[in-house]
N, C-alpha and C positions, 0 to 999 in steps of 0.2 A: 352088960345088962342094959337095956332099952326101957327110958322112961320114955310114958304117954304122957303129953299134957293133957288133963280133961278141960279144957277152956274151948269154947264156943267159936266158930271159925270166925263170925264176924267181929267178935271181940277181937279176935287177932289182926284183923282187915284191919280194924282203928288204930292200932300199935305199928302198924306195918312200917307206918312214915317214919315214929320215932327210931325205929329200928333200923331202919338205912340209913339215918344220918348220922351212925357210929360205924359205918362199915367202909372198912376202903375201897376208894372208888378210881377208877382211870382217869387219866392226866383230862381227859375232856370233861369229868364230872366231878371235878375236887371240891375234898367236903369243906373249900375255907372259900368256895364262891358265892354271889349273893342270888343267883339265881330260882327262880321260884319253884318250888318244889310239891305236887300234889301225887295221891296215891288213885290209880285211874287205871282204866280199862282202855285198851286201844283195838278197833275192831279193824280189820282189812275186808276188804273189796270180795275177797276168795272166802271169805265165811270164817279165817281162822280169828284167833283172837290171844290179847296179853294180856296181864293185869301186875299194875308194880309203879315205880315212881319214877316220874315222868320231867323233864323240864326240858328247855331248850336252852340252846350254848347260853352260857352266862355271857351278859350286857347285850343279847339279842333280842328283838321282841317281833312279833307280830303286827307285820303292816296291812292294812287292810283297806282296799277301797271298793267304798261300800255299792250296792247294786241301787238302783230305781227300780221301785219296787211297786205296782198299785193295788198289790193285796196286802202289803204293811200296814198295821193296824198299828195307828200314830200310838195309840195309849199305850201301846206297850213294847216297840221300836225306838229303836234310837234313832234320832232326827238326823238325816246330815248338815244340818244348822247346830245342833248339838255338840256335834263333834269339830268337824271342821268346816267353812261354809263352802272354800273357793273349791280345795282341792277332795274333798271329798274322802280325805283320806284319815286314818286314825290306828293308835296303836295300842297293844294291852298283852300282856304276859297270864302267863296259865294262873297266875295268883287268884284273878278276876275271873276265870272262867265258870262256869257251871257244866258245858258240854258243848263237844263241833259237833258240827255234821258235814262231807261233804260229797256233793254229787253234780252230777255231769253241766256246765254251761253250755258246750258245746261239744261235741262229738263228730268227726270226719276218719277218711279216708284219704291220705296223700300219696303221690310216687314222688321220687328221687327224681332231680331231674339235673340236665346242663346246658348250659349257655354254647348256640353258638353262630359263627358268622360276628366274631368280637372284632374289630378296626379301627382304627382311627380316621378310617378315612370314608368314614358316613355311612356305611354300610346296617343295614335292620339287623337287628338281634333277635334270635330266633331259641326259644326256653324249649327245649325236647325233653318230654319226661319219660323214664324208662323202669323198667322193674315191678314184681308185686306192690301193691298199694300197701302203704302200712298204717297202723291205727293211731290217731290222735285227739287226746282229751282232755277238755281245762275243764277245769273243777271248778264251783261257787261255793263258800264254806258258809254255813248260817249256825252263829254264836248267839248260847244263852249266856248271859252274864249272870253275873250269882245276887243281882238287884232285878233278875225278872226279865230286864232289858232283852231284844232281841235285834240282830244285824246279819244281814246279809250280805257276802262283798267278794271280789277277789281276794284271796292272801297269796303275798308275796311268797317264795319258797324258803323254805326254812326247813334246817335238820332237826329233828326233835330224837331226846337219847332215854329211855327205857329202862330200871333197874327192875328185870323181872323176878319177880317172889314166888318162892314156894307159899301155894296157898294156907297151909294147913301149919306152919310154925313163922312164916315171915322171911325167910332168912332171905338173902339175893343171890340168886341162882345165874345171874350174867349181868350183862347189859347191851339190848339192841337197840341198833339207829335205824331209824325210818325217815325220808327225807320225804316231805310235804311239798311237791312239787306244784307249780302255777301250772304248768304242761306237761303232759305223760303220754310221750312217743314209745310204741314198739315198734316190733323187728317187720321188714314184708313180710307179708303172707300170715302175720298173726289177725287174732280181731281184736275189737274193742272189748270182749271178754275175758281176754288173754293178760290186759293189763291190770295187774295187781299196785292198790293203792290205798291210804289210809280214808277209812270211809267213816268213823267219828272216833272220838276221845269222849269218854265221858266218866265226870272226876267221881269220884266214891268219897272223900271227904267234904266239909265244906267250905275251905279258900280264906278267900278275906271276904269280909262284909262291907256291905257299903249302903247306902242310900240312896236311890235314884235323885232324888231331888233332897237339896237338903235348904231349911232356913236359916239367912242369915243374919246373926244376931252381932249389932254395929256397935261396940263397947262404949264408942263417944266420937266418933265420925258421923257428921248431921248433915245431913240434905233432903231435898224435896225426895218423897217418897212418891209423888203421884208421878213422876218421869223416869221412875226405876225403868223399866222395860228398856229405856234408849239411854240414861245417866251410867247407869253400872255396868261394867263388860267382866268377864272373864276368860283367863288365860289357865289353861293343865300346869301346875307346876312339872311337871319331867317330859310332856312330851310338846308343850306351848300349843295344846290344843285349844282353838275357841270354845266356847260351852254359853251357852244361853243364861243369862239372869234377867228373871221374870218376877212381874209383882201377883203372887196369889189375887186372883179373883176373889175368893170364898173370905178370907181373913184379912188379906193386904199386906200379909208378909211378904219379905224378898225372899226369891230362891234362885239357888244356883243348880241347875239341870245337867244329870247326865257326864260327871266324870270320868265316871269305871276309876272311880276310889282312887282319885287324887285329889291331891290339895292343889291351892289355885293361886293364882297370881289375880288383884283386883285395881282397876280403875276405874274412877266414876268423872263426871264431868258437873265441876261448879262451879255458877254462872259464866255457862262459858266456853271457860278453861279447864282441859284434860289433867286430870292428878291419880299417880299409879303409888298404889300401897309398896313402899318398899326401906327398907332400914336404912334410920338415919345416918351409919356409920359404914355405908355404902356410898354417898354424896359428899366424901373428903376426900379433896385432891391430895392423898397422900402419891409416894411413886408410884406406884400399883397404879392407881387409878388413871395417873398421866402416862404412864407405859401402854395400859390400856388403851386408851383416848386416843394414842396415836395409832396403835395399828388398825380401830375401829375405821378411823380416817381414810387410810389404804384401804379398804375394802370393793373391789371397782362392782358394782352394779346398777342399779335402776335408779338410784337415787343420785342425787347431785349436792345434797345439804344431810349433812347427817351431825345433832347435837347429842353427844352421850351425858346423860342426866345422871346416872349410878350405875353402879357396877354390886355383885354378888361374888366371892370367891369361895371354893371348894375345890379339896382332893389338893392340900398346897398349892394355892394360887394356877392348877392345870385346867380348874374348871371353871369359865369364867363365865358370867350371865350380865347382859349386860341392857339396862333400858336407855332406847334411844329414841328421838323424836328424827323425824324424817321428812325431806320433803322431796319431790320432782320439779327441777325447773330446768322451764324449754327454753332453750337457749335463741331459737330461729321462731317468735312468733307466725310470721307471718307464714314461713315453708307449713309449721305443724298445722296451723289454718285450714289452706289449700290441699293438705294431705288426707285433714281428718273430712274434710267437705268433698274432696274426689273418693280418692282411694281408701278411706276410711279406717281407722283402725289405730291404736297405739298412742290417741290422743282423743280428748274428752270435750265436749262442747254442751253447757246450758242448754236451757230451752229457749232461748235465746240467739240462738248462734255462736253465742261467746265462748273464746278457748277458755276451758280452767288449769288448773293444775292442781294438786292436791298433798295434803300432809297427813302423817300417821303416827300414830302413837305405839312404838312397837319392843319387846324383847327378841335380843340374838343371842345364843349360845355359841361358845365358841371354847375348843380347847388350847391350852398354851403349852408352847414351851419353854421351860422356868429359864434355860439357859440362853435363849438369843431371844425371848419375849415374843416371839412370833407366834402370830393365832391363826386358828381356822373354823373358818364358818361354821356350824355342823346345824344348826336349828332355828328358826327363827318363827313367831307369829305377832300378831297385829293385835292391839285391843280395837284400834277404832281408824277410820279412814274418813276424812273429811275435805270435802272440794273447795275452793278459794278462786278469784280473779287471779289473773297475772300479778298484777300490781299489789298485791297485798301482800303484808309483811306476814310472813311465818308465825300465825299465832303462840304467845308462849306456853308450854306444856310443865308439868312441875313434880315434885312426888309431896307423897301424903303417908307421914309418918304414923298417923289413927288410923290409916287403910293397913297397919303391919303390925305384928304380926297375926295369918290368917293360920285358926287351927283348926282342925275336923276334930269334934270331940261332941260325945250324945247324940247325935245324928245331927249337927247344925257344925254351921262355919261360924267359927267365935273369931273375930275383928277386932286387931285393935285390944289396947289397954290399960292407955292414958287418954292424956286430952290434949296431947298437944297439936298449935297451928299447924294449919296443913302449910308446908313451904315452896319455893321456887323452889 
C-alpha cells in the first residue's frame, strides 16, 4: 500500500539538507567530514540542471583571484584592499555563498602543434601547428556572498560533489561530481558550443550569516581612536587574509570590513610599537614553543632575521600558528645601492636616494610533524610592513594580551576581557 505525504514541496526543499545528513554517503562525502554543506541548484552550460546538496572535498576551498573591474560598484564589492592587498587573492567555501555565476573570460580557437628543427647546435625552432582547431574557454566566476558583497575573479579548479534529491520526498537519489575547471578544452573539430560546463550554483537555503562590516567593541585595550585607520590591522583567522579596519566617519566607531564571516587576528600599533592580540599562554618557552622556535629558524626565504613572539597549537600540536616579527637585511650595501639605482628592482630607496630595508609584523602557519618536529610552511600574512635606514636596530614588536580574546558575537567583534598590561 503507498502512502502520499500531503506536505508542501517547498517544505520538503527546507528538510532536504537535514535529511542527507542521516544518509550514507561515498568514501568522498563521509558524513563525519567538516565540510560545508548547502541544498542548491546547479545549472550547466547545455540548459540541464540539478538540485540536492552540494559541497566541495572536505579541507578544500575556493581560491579566487579577484578581476579589475571599472563597473564594480565599491558599495557593494568587495575591495581587493579588503581581502588581500598584494596578491589579490582570497578564499571562501560554499558556507558563505549566496550564488556563482560563471561565463566566458576568454574564448579562442587553438590547433595542436609540434616543435621542430630541435639541436643543440643553434639551429631556429620552428612551432608547426597541424589538425582541426579545437575550442578553448576560461571562465570568470562572479560571487554573491550571503552579506550582499559581490566579487569577480578567476577560481582556481575545483571538483565540486552533488547529492541529487528526489524533489517531491527528499530522499538521495546519487551523487554527481562536476569539476569547475579554470580552462575547458574540447576535442578538434568541436565548437565553443559544444563545451558543456557549470554555468551557476545558486544556494536555496541560507548559509552562514555574516556582517559586511562589523564594530569593534575594545573590552579594556585603549588607544588613540583618531589613528584607527593606520594603528589597527587585521588578519582572517583561517585563511590570514588582510581585511581593512576603518574609523566610521558617521559615529567614529572602529570597523573591521569585509571577512566572509571569519574571525580575525588584530594588531594595533602604540606609540610606536606594533602589539598583536594574542594568548598569554602561547608566549611560554615551554618545549613546544622552543621545538617550534627552532624549526621557524630553518625556514630559508626572503628574510634574514626572523624573531618568534608566540605560538598557537591545534589538532595536537600538527597545527601550529605562529607570530613572528621579521626583518630583511642586505648583507652588500653598496652592490644593492648600484643595483637598485641601474637595474632597479628587489631593493627600496627613500626619497632621498637612501637604501632602506624594512620589518614586518607577520603570522605563518605551518603543519607539524609530532614525531620528528618537523614543519611546513602552508600559510602566511602580514599585519604591517614598515621601512627603516640600514643602521637602525630592528624595532621591538610585542603582543597584547587585551587585543585576545577576539569574538564575533551580535554583529560586533567583542576584544579582549580583562585589563591586563599589554606586554613584550
Amino acid at each position: 500500500m503507498k502512502i502520499k505525504a500531503n506536505i508542501k514541496s517547498t517544505v520538503l526543499k527546507a528538510c532536504c539538507l537535514l535529511i542527507a545528513m542521516f544518509v550514507l554517503s561515498p568514501v568522498d562525502l563521509s558524513a563525519a567530514d567538516k565540510a560545508a554543506k548547502r541544498l542548491a541548484i546547479v545549472y550547466l552550460s547545455d540548459g540541464t540542471e540539478y538540485e540536492g546538496i552540494i559541497q566541495l572535498i572536505p579541507g578544500i576551498d575556493f581560491t579566487m583571484t579577484k578581476l579589475s573591474t571599472e563597473s564594480d560598484d565599491k558599495t557593494k564589492t568587495v575591495d581587493v584592499e579588503n581581502i588581500r592587498a598584494k596578491s589579490r587573492v582570497f578564499t571562501f567555501n560554499f558556507n558563505v555563498v549566496k550564488e556563482m555565476t560563471l561565463s566566458p573570460n576568454s574564448e579562442e580557437y587553438l590547433q595542436k602543434f609540434k616543435i621542430l628543427n630541435i639541436s643543440n647546435m643553434g639551429a631556429g625552432i620552428e612551432k608547426v601547428r597541424f589538425g582541426a582547431p579545437y575550442p578553448v574557454l576560461k571562465p570568470k566566476c562572479t560571487v554573491v556572498f550571503n552579506s550582499g558583497e559581490t566579487a569577480t575573479g578567476i577560481v582556481n579548479t575545483r571538483v565540486v560533489y552533488l547529492k541529487l534529491l528526489e524533489p517531491e520526498t527528499g530522499f538521495v537519489l546519487g551523487t554527481k561530481k562536476f569539476v569547475m575547471r579554470s580552462k575547458y578544452s574540447g576535442n578538434p573539430g568541436q565548437s565553443l558550443d559544444d563545451l558543456v560546463y557549470v554555468k551557476r550554483i545558486k544556494m536555496l537555503d541560507e548559509g552562514d550569516e555574516f556582517a559586511r562590516n562589523m564594530e569593534v567593541d575594545f573590552q579594556s585595550f585603549k588607544f588613540d581612536s583618531a589613528h584607527a585607520d593606520n594603528g589597527v590591522r587585521a588578519l582572517t583567522r583561517d585563511t590570514l587574509s588582510q581585511v581593512v579596519v576603518r574609523k566610521d566617519a558617521a559615529d567614529g566607531s572602529i570597523r573591521v570590513h569585509s571577512t566572509l564571516g571569519e574571525n580575525v587576528f588584530l594588531a594595533a600599533q602604540i606609540n610606536g610599537k606594533w602589539v598583536a592580540g594574542w594568548p598569554a599562554e602561547g608566549t611560554k618557552r615551554t618545549n613546544l614553543f622552543k621545538s617550534v622556535e627552532t624549526e621557524v629558524l630553518k625556514v630559508q626565504d626572503y628574510y634574514t632575521e626572523k624573531k618568534m613572539l608566540g605560538i598557537i597549537s591545534e589538532d595536537r600540536d600538527r597545527k601550529i600558528t605562529v607570530l613572528v616579527r621579521l626583518r630583511r637585511d642586505i648583507p652588500d650595501p653598496e652592490f644593492a645601492l648600484a643595483w637598485a639605482k641601474g637595474v632597479g628592482g628587489g631593493f627600496e630607496m627613500d626619497s632621498n636616494g637612501e637604501l632602506m630595508e624594512f620589518y614586518r609584523l607577520s603570522i605563518w602557519r605551518f603543519v607539524r610533524d609530532n614525531e620528528t618536529g618537523k614543519m611546513t610552511l602552508v600559510d602566511r600574512g602580514t599585519f604591517c610592513r614598515t621601512r627603516i635606514k640600514l643602521e637602525t636596530e630592528t624595532p621591538e614588536m610585542g603582543i597584547a594580551p587585551d587585543l585576545w580574546p577576539v569574538v564575533m558575537k551580535y554583529g560586533k567583534v567583542i576584544v579582549g576581557t580583562n585589563n591586563q598590561k599589554v606586554a613584550q
